[in-house]
NUSE-874669 format. One record per residue (C-alpha): z, x, y; residue in one letter. Coordinates in steps of 0.25 Angstrom, whole numbers, plus 5000, padded with zeros to 4 digits. Each point is the difference from the previous one (the first is absolute). Layout:
ZXYa ...
This chain:
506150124893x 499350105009x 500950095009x 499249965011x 500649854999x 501550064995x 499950075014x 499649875008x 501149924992x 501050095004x 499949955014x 500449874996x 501450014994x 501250025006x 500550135000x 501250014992x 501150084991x 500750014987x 501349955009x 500149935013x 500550075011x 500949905006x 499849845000x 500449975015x 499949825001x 500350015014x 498450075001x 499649904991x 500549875006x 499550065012x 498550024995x 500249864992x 499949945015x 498750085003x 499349904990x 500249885011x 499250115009x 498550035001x 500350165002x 501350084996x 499950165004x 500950064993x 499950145010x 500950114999x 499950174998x 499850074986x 501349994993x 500749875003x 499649934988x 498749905003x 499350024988x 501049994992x 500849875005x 498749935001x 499750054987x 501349944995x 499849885008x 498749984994x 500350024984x 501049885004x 499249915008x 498950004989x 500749904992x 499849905010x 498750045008x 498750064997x 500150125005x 499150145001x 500450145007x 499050095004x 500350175003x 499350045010x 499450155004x 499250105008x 498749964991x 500049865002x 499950025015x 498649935002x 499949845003x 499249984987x 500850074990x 501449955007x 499649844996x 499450054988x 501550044995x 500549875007x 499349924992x 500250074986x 501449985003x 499949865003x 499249974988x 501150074991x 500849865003x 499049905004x 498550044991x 499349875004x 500350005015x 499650145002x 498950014990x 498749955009x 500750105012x 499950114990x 498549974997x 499650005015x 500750125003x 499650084990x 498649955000x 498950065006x 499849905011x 501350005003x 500449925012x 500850035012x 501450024997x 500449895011x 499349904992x 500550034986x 501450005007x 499649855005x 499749984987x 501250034995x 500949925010x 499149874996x 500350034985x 501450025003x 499949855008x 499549954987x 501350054992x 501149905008x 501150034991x 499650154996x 500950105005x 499550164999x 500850115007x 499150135002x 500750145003x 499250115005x 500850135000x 499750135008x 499349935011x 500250125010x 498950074992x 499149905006x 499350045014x 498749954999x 500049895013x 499149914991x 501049994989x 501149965011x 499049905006x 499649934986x 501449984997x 500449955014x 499049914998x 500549944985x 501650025007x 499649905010x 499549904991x 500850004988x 500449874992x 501449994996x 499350014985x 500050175003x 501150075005x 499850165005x 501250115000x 499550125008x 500750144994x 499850125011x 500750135006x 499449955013x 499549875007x 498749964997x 499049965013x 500049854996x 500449905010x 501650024998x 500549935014x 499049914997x 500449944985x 501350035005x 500049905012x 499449914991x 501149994988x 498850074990x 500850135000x 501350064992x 500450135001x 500850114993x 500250105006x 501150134997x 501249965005x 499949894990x 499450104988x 501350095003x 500849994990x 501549955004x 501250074994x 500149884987x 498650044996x 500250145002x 501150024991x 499449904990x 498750104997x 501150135004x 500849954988x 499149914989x 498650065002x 500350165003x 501449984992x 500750085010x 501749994999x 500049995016x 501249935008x 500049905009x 500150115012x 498950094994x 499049894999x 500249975015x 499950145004x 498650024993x 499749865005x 500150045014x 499450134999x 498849944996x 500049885008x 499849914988x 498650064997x 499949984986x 499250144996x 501150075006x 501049924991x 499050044988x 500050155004x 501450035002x 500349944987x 499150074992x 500650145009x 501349954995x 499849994986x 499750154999x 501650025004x 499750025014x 501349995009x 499649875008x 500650055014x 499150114999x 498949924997x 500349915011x 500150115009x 498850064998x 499349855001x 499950005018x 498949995006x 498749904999x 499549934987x 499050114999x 501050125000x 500949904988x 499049984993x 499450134999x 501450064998x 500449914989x 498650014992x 500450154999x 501349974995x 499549914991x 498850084995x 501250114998x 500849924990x 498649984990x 499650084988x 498750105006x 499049944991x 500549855007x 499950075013x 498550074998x 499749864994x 500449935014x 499650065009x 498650034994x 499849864998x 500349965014x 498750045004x 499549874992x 499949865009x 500249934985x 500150074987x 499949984985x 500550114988x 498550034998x 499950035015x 501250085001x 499650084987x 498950055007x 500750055012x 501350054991x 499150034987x 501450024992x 499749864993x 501349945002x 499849895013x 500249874992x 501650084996x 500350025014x 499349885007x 501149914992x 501250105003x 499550005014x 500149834998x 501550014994x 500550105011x 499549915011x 499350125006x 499149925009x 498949974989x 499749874998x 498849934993x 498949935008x 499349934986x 500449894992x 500050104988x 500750105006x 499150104997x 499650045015x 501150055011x 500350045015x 501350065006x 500449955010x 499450035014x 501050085006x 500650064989x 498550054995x 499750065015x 501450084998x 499550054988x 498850045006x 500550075011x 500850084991x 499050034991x 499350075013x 501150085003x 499850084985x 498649984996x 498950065006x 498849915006x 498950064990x 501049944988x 500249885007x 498549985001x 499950034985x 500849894997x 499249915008x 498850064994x 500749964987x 500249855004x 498549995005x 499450054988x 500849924991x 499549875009x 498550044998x 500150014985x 500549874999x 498949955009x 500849965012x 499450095011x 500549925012x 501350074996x 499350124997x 499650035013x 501249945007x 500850114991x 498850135003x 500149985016x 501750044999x 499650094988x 499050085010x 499150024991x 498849985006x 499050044990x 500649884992x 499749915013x 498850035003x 499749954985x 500749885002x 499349985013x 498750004997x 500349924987x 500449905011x 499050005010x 498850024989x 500649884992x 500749905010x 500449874992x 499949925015x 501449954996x 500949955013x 500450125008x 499250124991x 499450075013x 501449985007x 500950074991x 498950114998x 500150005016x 501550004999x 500050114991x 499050095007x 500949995013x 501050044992x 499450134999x 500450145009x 498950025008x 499850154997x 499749954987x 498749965002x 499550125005x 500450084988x 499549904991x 498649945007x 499849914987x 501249915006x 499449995012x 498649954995x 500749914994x 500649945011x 498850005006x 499549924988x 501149885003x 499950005015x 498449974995x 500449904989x 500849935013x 498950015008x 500550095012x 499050095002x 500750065011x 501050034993x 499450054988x 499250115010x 501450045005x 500450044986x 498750084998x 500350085011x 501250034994x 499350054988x 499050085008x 501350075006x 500450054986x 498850024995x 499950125012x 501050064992x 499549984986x 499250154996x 498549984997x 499349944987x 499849884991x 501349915005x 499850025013x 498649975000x 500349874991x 501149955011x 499250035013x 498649934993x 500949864998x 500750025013x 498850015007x 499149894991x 501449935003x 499750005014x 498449985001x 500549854993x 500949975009x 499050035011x 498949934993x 501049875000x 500050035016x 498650005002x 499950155005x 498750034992x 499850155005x 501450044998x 499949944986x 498850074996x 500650145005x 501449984990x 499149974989x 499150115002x 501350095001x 500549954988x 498850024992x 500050145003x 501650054996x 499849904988x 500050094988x 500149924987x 499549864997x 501349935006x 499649854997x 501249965009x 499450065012x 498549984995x 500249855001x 500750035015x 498650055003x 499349884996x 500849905007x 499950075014x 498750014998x 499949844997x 500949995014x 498850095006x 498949904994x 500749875003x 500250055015x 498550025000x 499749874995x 499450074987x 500649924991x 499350034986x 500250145001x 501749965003x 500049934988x 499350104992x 501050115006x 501249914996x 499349964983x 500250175000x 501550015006x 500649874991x 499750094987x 500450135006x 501349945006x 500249934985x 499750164995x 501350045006x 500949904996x 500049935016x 499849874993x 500649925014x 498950085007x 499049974992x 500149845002x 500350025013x 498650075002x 499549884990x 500449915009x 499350055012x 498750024991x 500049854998x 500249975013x 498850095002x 499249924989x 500349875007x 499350065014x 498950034992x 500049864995x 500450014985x 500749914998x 500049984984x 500050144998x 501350025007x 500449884992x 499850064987x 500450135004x 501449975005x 500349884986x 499650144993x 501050075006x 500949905003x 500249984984x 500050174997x 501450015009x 500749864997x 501450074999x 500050085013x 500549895011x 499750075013x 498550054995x 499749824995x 500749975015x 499050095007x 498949954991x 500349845002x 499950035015x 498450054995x 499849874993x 500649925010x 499050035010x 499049974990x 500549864998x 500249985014x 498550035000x 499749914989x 500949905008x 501049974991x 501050015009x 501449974994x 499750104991x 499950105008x 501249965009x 500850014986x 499550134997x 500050065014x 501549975003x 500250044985x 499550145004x 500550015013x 501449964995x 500050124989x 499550105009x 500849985010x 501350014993x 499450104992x 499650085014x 498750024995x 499549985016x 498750084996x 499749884990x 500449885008x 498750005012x 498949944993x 501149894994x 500349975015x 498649995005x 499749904989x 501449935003x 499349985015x 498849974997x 500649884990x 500949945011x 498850005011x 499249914990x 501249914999x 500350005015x 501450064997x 499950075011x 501550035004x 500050074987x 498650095001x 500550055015x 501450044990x 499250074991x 499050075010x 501450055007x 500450054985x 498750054997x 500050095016x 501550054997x 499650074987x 500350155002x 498550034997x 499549895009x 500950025012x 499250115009x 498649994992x 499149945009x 498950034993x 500749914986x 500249895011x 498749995005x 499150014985x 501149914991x 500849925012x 499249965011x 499049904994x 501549934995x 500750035014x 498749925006x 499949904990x 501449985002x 500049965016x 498649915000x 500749924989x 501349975007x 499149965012x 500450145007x 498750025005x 500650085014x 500850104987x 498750024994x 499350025012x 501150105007x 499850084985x 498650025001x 500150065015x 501150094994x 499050064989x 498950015011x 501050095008x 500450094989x 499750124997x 498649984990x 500650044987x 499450114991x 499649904988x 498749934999x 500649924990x 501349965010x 499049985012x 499349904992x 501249924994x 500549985016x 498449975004x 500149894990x 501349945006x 499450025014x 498949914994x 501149904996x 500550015014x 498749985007x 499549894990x 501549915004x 499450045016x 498749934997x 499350135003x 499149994988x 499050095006x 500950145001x 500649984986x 498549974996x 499850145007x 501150084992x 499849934986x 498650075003x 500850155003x 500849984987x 499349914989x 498950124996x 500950124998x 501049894991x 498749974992x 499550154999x 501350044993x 500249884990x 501249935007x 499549864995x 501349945006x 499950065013x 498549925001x 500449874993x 501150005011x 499150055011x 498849914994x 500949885002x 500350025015x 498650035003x 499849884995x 500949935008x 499750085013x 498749964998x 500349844997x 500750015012x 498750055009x 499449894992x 499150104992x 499949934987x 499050094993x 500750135002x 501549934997x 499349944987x 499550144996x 501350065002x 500749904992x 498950024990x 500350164999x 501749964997x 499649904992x 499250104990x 501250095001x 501049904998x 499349914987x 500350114990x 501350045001x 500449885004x 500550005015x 500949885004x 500850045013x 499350095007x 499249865002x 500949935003x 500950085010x 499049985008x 500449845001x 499349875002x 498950065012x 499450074986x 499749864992x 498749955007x 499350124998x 500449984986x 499449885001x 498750055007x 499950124989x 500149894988x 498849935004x 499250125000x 500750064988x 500749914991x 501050054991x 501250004992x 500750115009x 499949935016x 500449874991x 501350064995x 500350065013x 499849875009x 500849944988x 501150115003x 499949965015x 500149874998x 501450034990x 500550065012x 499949895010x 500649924990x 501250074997x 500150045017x 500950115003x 501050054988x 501549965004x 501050155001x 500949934989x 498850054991x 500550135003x 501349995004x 500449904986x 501250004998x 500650054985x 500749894999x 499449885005x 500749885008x 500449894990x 499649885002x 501549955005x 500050125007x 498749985007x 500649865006x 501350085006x 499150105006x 499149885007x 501249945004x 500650145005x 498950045008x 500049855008x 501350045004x 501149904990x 501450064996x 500450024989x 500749875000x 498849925004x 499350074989x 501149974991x 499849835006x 498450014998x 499850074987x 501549924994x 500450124995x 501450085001x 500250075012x 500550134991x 498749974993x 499050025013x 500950125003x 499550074987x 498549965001x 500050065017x 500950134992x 498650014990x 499149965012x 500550115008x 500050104989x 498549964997x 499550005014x 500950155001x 500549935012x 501550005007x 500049855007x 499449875002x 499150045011x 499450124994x 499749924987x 499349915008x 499050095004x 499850084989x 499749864994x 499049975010x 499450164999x 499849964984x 499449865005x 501249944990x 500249895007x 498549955004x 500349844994x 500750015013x 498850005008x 499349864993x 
């Protein structure tokens, strides 16, 4: 068994000791009635006992439900990785009913987290009689807002089959008055967790074995107000032979002042070796003997961890083979505090230095780096960093946590180590906020002033400065992108590939402005190698991609194609790189016009990226994802996608991205939801402008204008700027700029009843379009396009005009795609299901369902429940219509 599954299974069980604290029934009748309820939140400060009663409660209520626990902590706050661990849990009681969750999640294309808990609920449904019960310990740790939202959204839709118990110090932002109001909500709270005079005395007496008498136990019982860790630490300050009115004198004050007094005393009363061996491993969130070992190095943990256990001093296991342990919470931050009063920071850092180079030799560098940020050792970040950023997996959350982590850093930091802020620069860059990015290179550029003259410097000032001629060159800002890269060029002393390959990609940006795109793919064939050089593996696809967007504008179709199933197979085990590359070959079936495989694919990507928060990757994916949904007249979902695609950190003040990549769509987008006035009130807007500094930008607005115009009927003034444009596309070998530009002259001049000149034009997109096999580009120009077809097959006969007025034809057979393509469910309707949801939407209660389908009234109730839960709706009415949206209910309209 590897350690990085014992670690995970450790998460699973419920804590627990050698010897129970104290059994208390009346908590456990009381959590017993949580079962008849939804949510119980079991909310309370440190010390009063929540783990452990629930634990307790737990261990019993097994025998007669299925039921799985879940520890949570600080490492599990992202929305991705919280389910993940709600869903191993789950599976540890019911295997069949999570195991096709499990694989979605952990997939690749995993789907959003509101339609696997969907899912879920429908599963549950199908379980009448099943009953689970799912405690998720430590919730306070959780702040993400998506975590709270997700599980809002499973807490207002659980079954009876699933019952939820909540353990936190303080009270989650989840809909409290609301469940409450609603009878979906028990809670716990600490006057009830307090423990009464009885159980004192029972764990006073049976479980710390103290001889107290009836008035002793009520005077420890008050001072402490029933706060069960107090108990636990006067008793163990009694068993040294203290006097118990001393110790009860010295107890005043707040929890905090008891409890770091009693820890002393406690500490006290142990052997030195016991005490050295606490307090250094209460640095540890959760330890094993090897662990500990390393930090002690007298080779004795597994001895004391079982002392620890038989002492009840605060330890107790958090695996089913008892082989990993915590202490608990307070105790551990009393022993820490203490540990800070006689150690000094630099061996405190040691020890964490310890505990992070124990987790990289065994491989598990997510706790490596967690453990090198409190060791402040920064040289060992940096080397965890760059592992990171050079070799991101593109799981859930990756580029979060580093972000987290980053931010966790002090600020003077980065000015004595400029490596940390490049690579920071790196992740705002992987995110796609290029803004960002720059205000972390000015960082860098503020503590390289300091730095003395040589070789580093030199090295960190050429990447900052290639760093910044890219993010220019993605702005358009030609001049100011040539001048970095000039700059660079000339501090760079060695052959540094990293920012070799920098070079090449701003000078692609500089050729694509220009419109020269042979020499930006050339440039960008030289930075995938170099980029590949210096270990920058996610740069190099990313500078892939772009060069195969650049092949397709040159019309090379199959050669992408086979370039990208070549690359595709070379990095099959790197999830974020194969999402980034489906979005390249999705735009190459959407060409080809298969275009359910390219809406798999693209959401696929999309769905990876994003919860990866791999932005930089994720534009192409949506400009396809657009493209897709206008061919199917989905238009409510390409306006969606365009607002996506304009809210993207790198897209949201770049006019000159807007108007090359977006304004064709944007266009497109109004003529074909018959918003002519939109269409026409953008091209007065791109007239007004200021001219932007790309010939290649210019030209990309002039062909929408053209789009504008031809909608106008003002055939004769896009005739005149097709004329302006179509040259300069054919000089520099954009073959897809002139099979596009060709096609519009061709309809401008069908409109001006000039049928020669349109036929040539089609002539000239049809020999681009015959080799590679263009399919869309035809027919995103619609029905106006097929009597020229027509025209052109009796003057040149061919299998390629057939096969495309066959594709037209297709297309007016199938008429426009319904969004429940794209919206489909994960789990469809059933067929019973489908006659309630009819029957719903026309109106009928649940009664008059019950009359018209002779089924039991309890029995249409469940099918509206798994309806609802399908359609990730809250009532009748808002099924109703979503079930229109998805054209569920069209046998309606016959």
């Amino acid at each position: 068994m590897s350690l990085d599954f014992v670690i995970a299974g450790t998460k699973f069980s419920a804590p627990t000791s050698l010897h129970a604290l104290i059994h208390r029934q009346r908590l456990h009748d009381v959590l017993n009635t949580g079962l008849r309820s939804p949510l119980t939140l079991v909310s309370a400060p440190a010390g009063y006992g929540k783990t452990s009663v629930l634990s307790e409660w737990f261990s019993a209520t097994q025998a007669r439900r299925s039921c799985a626990w879940v520890s949570l902590d600080a490492s599990d706050d992202e929305v991705h990785r919280f389910w993940l661990c709600v869903f191993l849990a789950l599976q540890r009681c019911a295997p069949d009913l999570m195991k096709p969750l499990l694989s979605l999640l952990q997939d690749q294309r995993t789907p959003p987290i509101q339609d696997l808990l969907s899912l879920l609920v429908n599963r549950l449904l199908e379980e009448p009689k099943a009953r689970y019960v799912l405690v998720i310990d430590d919730y306070h740790l959780m702040t993400e807002p998506a975590i709270h939202q997700s599980l809002t959204y499973l807490i207002e839709r659980l079954s009876p089959q699933l019952c939820l118990y909540l353990s936190t110090r303080v009270d989650p932002p989840l809909p409290l008055h609301r469940l409450w109001a609603r009878g979906h909500l028990l809670e716990v709270r600490a006057q009830q967790l307090q423990c009464t005079p009885s159980e004192a005395s029972a764990f006073l007496r049976e479980v710390m074995e103290l001889s107290l008498t009836n008035e002793e136990v009520e005077a420890i019982t008050q001072r402490t107000e029933g706060w069960l860790v107090g108990l636990q630490l006067i008793a163990l300050s009694l068993r040294g032979q203290a006097l118990l009115s001393e110790v009860l004198t010295r107890t005043s004050g707040n929890q905090r002042y008891i409890l770091d007094y009693l820890t002393e005393e406690v500490l006290r009363q142990q052997p030195e070796r016991l005490q050295t061996f606490l307090l250094i491993s209460s640095l540890l969130d959760q330890f094993c003997a090897a662990l500990c070992d390393a930090l002690w190095e007298e080779g004795q943990s597994q001895q004391m961890l079982e002392y620890l256990e038989r002492q009840h001093l605060f330890v107790v296991t958090v695996d089913a083979g008892g082989s990993w342990y915590r202490y608990h919470h307070l105790f551990a931050e009393a022993l820490r505090h203490h540990l800070r009063q006689f150690t000094s920071q630099e061996q405190i850092d040691a020890l964490y230095g310890k505990a992070s180079s124990w987790y990289t030799e065994q491989g598990l560098l997510y706790e490596a780096a967690h453990y090198a940020v409190r060791s402040h050792d920064w040289q060992h970040v940096i080397t965890l960093f760059g592992h990171f950023l050079l070799h991101p997996r593109g799981q859930p959350g990756e580029i979060h946590m580093m972000q987290q982590w980053i931010e966790q850093l002090p600020a003077d930091l980065f000015y004595q180590h400029p490596r940390l802020g490049q690579f920071a620069a790196r992740l705002w860059y992987y995110m796609g906020d290029f803004r960002t990015a720059e205000d972390w290179l000015d960082q860098i550029e503020i503590a390289l002033a300091q730095m003395p003259e040589g070789n580093t410097r030199w090295q960190f000032s050429a990447e900052l400065l290639a760093r910044r001629a890219v993010s220019r060159g993605f702005y358009g800002n030609v001049q100011e992108t040539i001048a970095l890269s000039e700059q660079a060029r000339q501090v760079l002393v060695d052959d540094n590939n990293y920012v070799r390959a920098l070079l090449s990609t701003a000078q692609a940006y500089v050729c694509l402005a220009r419109g020269e795109i042979r020499t930006a793919w050339q440039a960008l064939q030289e930075a995938v190698p170099a980029y590949e050089q210096s270990g920058g593996i996610a740069s190099a696809c990313r500078a892939f991609c772009v060069a195969s967007s650049y092949l397709l504008m040159q019309g090379q179709l199959k050669q992408a194609e086979q370039t990208l199933a070549t690359l595709t197979l070379k990095h099959q085990e790197k999830p974020l790189i194969q999402a980034a590359l489906s979005a390249c070959q999705a735009a190459l079936l959407y060409e080809q016009n298969h275009l359910e495989q390219s809406l798999n694919q693209t959401q696929q990507a999309v769905q990876l990226l994003e919860q990866a928060g791999a932005m930089l990757f994720v534009d192409q994916a949506y400009v396809v994802l657009m493209q897709i949904f206008l061919a199917r007249q989905q238009f409510d979902e390409a306006s969606e996608t365009l607002q996506r695609l304009l809210t993207l950190p790198a897209y949201r003040d770049n006019s000159y991205a807007q108007a090359w990549l977006l304004s064709g769509l944007q266009v497109r987008l109004g003529l074909s939801m018959g918003k002519q006035e939109v269409a026409v009130q953008w091209r007065k807007r791109s007239q007004q402008h200021v001219p932007l500094l790309s010939v290649f930008a210019q030209e990309r607005e002039a062909v929408a204008q053209v789009r504008v115009l031809l909608a106008e009927g003002s055939s004769e003034e896009a005739h005149q700027l097709l004329a302006i444009w179509l040259p300069q596309a054919r000089l520099t070998g954009r073959r897809e700029q002139v099979l596009e530009m060709c096609l519009l002259e061709a309809l401008a001049c069908q409109q001006m009843q000039q049928e020669q000149q349109a036929l040539q034009a089609l002539e000239e997109a049809l020999t681009i379009g015959e080799p590679e096999g263009y399919l869309r580009h035809f027919l995103d120009e619609g029905p106006r396009l097929v009597p020229l077809l027509k025209r052109s097959r009796e003057h040149h006969p061919g299998f390629y005009v057939d096969h495309l007025l066959e594709a037209f034809l297709q297309e007016e057979k199938s008429g426009p795609a319904s969004s429940a393509h794209n919206q489909a469910l994960i789990d469809p309707l059933s067929p019973r299901e489908q006659e309630v949801l009819e029957l719903l939407a026309q109106g009928a209660s649940n009664q008059e369902i019950s009359h018209a389908l002779v089924i039991a009234p309890n029995t249409v109730r469940r099918h509206v429940q798994a309806i609802f839960a399908k359609l990730g709706v809250r009532n009748r009415t808002q099924a109703a219509a979503r079930a229109h949206s998805l054209d569920l209910l069209a046998k309606q309209d016959h």
